[in-house]
C-alpha positions in Angstrom: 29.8 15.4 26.5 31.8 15.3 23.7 31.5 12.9 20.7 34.6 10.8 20.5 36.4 10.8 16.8 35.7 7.2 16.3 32.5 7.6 16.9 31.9 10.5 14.8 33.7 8.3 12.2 31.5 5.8 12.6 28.2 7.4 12.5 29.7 9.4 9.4 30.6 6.2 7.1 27.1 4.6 8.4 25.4 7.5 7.1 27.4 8.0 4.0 25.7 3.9 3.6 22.3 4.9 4.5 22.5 7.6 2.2 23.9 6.1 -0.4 21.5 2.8 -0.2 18.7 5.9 -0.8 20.4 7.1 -3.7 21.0 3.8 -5.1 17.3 3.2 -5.3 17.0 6.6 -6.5 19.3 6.4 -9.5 17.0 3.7 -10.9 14.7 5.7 -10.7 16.0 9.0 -12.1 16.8 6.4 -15.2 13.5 5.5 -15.4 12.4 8.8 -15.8 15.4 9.8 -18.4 14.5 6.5 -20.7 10.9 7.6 -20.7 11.7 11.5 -22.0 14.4 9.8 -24.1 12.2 7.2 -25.9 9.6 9.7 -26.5 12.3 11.9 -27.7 13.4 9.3 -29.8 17.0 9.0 -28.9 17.0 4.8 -28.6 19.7 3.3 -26.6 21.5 6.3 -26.2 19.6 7.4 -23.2 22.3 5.4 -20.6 25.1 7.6 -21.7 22.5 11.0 -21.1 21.7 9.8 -17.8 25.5 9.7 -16.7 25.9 13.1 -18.1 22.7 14.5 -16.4 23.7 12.9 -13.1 27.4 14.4 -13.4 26.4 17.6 -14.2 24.1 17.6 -11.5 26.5 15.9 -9.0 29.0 18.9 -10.4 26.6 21.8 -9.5 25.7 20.9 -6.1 29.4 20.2 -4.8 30.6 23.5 -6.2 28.7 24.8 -3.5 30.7 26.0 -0.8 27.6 26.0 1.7 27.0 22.0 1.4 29.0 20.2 4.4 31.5 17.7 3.0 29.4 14.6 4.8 26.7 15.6 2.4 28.7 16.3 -0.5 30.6 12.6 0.6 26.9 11.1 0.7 25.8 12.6 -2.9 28.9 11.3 -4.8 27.8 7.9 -4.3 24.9 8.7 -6.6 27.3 9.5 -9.9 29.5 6.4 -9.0 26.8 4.4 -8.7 24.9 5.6 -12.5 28.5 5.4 -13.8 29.2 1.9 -12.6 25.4 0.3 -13.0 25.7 2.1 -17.0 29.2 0.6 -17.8 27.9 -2.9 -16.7 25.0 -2.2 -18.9 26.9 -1.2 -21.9 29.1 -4.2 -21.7 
């Protein structure tokens, strides 16, 4: 049987949630990790603007990739919105 479009929609955009719910948690995380290298580093506050470049960069490489479905590619750019949005509300 074959999936009907608006249910492939569907399950796409709930996954893209799911995913992005995961990431979400994860950026926090990733930033934990970039404040820790930072501070020891000894760049001070400037660590939130090198975790948005980090996760760009990184969000940059992996959709260059022509192998990577765009569903995944859709789910992983919820992670650079997200660190860009959380780090603006920060800096304000």
């Amino acid at each position: 049987m074959k999936m009907q479009p608006w249910l492939k929609n569907l399950l796409s955009a709930l996954l893209i949630i799911v995913v992005g719910f995961i990431l979400f948690n994860a950026a926090f995380l990733f930033a934990v990790i970039v404040n820790r290298f930072a501070m020891l580093a000894g760049v001070g506050f400037f660590w939130h603007y090198l975790n948005l470049i980090i996760v760009v960069i990184l969000y940059i490489l992996i959709a260059r990739s022509p192998k990577i479905p765009v569903l995944v590619k859709a789910c992983l750019l919820s992670w650079p919105l997200i660190v860009a949005t959380v780090e603006a509300g920060i800096l304000m």
